[in-house]
Each structure stands twice: as C-alpha cells, then as structure tokens.
N, C-alpha and C positions, 0 to 999 in steps of 0.2 A: 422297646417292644420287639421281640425276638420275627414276630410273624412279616411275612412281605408279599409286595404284588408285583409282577411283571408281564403285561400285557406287549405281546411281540408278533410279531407279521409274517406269515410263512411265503409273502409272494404267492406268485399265479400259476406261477410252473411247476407242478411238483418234484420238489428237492429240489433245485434247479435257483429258485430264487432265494433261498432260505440262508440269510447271513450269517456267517461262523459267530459271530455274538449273538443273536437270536438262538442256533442251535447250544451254545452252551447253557443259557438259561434253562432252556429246556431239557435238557441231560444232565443239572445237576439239580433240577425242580423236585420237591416234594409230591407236590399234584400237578397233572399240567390242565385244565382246560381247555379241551377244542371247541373254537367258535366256528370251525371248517365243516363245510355244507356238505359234503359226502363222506360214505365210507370209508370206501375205498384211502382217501387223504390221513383221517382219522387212522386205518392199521398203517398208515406208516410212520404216524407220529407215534403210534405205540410201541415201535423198534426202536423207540430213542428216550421212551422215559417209560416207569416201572406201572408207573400209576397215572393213565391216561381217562379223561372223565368225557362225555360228551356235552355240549348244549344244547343238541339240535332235539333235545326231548322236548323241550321244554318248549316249543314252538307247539300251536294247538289249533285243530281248525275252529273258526268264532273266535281266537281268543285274540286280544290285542297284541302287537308287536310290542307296545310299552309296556304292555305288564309281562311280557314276555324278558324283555328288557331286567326290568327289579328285580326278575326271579335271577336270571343270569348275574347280578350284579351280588344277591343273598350269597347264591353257592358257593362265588371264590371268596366273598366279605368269610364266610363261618368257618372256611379252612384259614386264613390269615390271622382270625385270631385266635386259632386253635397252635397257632404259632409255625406254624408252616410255611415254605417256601412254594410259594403261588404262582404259575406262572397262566397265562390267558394265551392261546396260541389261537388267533386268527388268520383265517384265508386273506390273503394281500396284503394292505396297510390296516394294523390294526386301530386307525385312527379316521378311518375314512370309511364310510357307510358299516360303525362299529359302534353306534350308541353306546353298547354294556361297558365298552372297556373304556371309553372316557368317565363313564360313571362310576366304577369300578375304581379307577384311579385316582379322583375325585375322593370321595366318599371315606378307601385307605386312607387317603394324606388326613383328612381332618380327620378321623379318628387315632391319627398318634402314628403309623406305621409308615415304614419305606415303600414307595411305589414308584413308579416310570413307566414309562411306554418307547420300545425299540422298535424302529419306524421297518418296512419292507417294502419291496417293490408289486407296486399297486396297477390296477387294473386302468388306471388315466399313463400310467406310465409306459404301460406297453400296448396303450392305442397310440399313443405316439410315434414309438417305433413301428408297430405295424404298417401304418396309415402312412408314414413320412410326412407327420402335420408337427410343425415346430412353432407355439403357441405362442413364440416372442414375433412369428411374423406380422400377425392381422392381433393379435390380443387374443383371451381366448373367456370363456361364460359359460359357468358350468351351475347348473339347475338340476334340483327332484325335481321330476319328472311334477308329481302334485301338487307340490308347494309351486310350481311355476305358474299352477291354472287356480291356485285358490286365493292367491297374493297379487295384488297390482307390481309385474316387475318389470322393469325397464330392457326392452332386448336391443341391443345394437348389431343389424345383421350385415355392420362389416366385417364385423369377427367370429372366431369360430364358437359356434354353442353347440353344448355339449348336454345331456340329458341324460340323467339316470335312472333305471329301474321305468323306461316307460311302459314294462309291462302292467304295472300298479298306477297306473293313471286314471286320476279321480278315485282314487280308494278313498273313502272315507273310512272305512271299516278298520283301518291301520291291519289289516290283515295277511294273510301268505298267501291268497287265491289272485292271479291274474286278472285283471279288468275285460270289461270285451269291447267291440266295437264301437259301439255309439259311446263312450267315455274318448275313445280314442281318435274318431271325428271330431268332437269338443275341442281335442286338442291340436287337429290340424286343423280347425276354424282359428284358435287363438295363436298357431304361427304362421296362419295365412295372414295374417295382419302383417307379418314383415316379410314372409316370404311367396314368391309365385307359388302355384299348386304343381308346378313341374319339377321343384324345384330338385334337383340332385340331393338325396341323404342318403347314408350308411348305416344298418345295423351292423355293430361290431360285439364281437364275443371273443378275448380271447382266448389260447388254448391253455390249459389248464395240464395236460401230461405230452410227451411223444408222442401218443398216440393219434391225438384230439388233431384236427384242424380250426387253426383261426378263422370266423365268420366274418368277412368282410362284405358285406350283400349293398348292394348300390340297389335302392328305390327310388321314385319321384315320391312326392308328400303327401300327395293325393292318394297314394296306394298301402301307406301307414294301416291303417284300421284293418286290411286285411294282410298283413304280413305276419308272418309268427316269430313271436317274441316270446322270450324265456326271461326269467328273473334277474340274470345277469345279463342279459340285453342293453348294451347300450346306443343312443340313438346321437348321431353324429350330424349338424350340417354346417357344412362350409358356409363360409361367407356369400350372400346372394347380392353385396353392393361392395364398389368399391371403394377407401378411406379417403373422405372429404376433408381438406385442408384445411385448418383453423387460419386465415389470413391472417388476423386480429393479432393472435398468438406469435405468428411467427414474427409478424411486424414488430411488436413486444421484445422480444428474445431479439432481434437485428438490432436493434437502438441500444439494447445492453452490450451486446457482444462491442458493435462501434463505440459504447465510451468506455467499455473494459479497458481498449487497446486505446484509447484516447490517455487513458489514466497508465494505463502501464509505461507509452512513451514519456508523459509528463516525468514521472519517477526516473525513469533513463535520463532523460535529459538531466534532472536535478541533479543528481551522481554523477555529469561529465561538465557541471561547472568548474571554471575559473576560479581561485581563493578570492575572495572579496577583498574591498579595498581597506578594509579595518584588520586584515591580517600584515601579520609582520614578517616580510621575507628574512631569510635569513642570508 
C-alpha cells in the first residue's frame, strides 16, 4: 500500500530544534500536518512543504479534547489512503502530550500501511537544561496535572515531580479552558500531603523563538491557586526529603558482593593447583 504516515517533532525552539531527518520528511511530504499551537510556527513550516494543513481548527470550545483527538487522527487516516505521503509535524516530541499521533500510528500500521514516529527535543528536555536538574540524581515523577488528583498515585517527595498542564487541573470537561482557583487549592491540599506549604516550586515555560524568554518563576505552594499559568505551564518541585537508606537492601547486596569474591578467589585458587597425584610426570 503506496500510502504512509510519519509523525515527527519540530522541538521547542523554532527551527533550532528540528532534526535534519524530521526536516526531510517534511520537505519531501505530500501533506504535512501541523499539530503546532501558533501561527506564527505554522508559516514557517509552510516554507518547507508545498501543502501545509493545520489541526488547531479542529479544537472547539465545549468540545472534548478526545474527540478532538479522532477528528486529528480521520484527517491524516483519509490522506494515507488516498496514498499519500503523510507527514504529522508536532510542537516538541511528537510522542509526548501528542495523543493523535500515537493513534494515528496505531491505527496506519493495522490497517496495512508504513508508519513511524521521529522523536524531537521535548519540553521535559530543555527544563532540564534550563533548571540544571539532572533526574539520575534524586529519580525523577512525572504526572498530568488531573490524572494525579483523580487516581490514588503514590508521590515519593525525595525525588523530583514534575507536573504537566497544571493549568487544567481538575478539568473534568477534557476541555481547552484553564481551570481556576479553588481546583487548584484541591491540588495544593493533595501535595500538602507530602510537601510543606512553603515549600519551594517553579513554573517553568520554555522559550519557544529568540525572541521569547524562558519562565523560570520560583513560588512557595501555598501561592499556586493564584499564580498564572498558561497551558504550557509546567509546575516543577524539587525534593522536599532527603533519600532514606534501604539497610535491609544494602546489607543484601554486602553478603553477595562478600561471596562473589569468596567464589572468584575459590576459582583462582583452583587454576594455581598442583598436578594431582594420579598425573604422570614426565
């Protein structure tokens, strides 16, 4: 089947982050698909393919993100098998807070066609760099924002948690409208369970052109519900304990390591014996 899908990630920075294999896909696409949140991004994807489409129509006020979703998933399904070369260009990673294009890719493969996903430099990637948080230090826990206050999840606040989209907290509506206040108290009652109400967080936003400045805004947690937040807001908080020692474990792990090298010397030794006494000199 002639037709294909290539869902790929334009990165945060415009032009700046966009891989010479992601922009080929898209310079030799038949359609490209922009999953990219502004205009602005949008006319510049359109100086690199003939026939650029948008998705952001398709978002509705009242109307669900998920069937928002389907719709996004229809439009590049009906160019693919119209036998076209499809390509899905999303803002960041287009596998990360990118529902359509997992479904999207999904969807191609069982129905018979060639599909993939080429990964790009995502919005957790350059809070990294921004922030100088290296997530192999303390571990690190990353939550929607909703699904963290509608689900029993487990927070361990040695490590860093990471929270997305807390502007939509407690949406029930699956919607594009912001939540307000009292949702967002809800939510620092439910990480006042692990953290103090003074506790040191960061909105972070990165920047998105040259132009833009990255948002790095230090608050206590208590002052959450009236900070402003925008849909790419992400809420940041370091560890508020520090990592408690597993004894048990380690004690475990010393008794192995001791007969590893119990058993390694055995073997040496066995390789610097003496011929036995049923060998025959010569």
């Amino acid at each position: 089947m002639s037709g294909s899908l290539t869902c790929v990630g334009t990165g945060i920075l415009l032009g700046g982050h966009l891989s010479p294999l992601a922009q080929s896909h898209i310079e030799q696409a038949d359609v490209v698909f922009s999953g990219m949140s502004d205009g602005f991004t949008e006319q510049w994807a359109l100086g690199m393919a003939a026939d650029v489409r948008s998705l952001q129509s398709l978002y509705g006020e009242g109307k669900s993100r998920n069937t928002t979703y389907d719709d996004m998933v229809n439009a590049m399904l009906d160019e693919v098998r119209q036998g076209k070369k499809v390509v899905g260009a999303f803002y960041g990673h287009p596998g990360i807070f990118a529902k359509a294009s997992h479904l999207a890719v999904i969807k191609a493969r069982q129905e018979g066609f060639d599909a993939q996903m080429i990964p790009g430099i995502s919005a957790e990637a350059c809070l990294y760099a921004d922030l100088g948080l290296d997530p192999g230090k303390t571990g690190c826990q990353h939550f929607e924002t909703t699904q963290l206050m509608l689900y029993q999840r487990r927070i361990d606040p040695s490590a860093l948690l990471i929270l997305w989209q807390p502007a939509l907290a407690g949406d029930l509506a699956m919607g594009i409208r912001t939540t307000g206040r009292a949702e967002r108290q809800l939510l620092v009652e439910l990480l006042s369970q692990d953290y103090p109400l003074d506790h040191e967080c960061i909105l972070y936003e990165a920047a998105t052109t040259a132009l833009h400045d990255t948002r790095m805004e230090r608050i206590v947690l208590s002052e959450l519900p009236f900070a402003r937040l925008e849909l790419h807001t992400t809420l940041v908080l370091p560890p508020s304990q520090r990592l408690k020692p597993n004894q048990g474990m380690r004690e475990q792990l010393q008794a192995l390591a001791v007969r590893s090298e119990f058993e390694r010397q055995k073997d040496n030794s066995a390789e610097l014996l003496p011929f036995s006494k049923n060998t025959v000199s010569l």
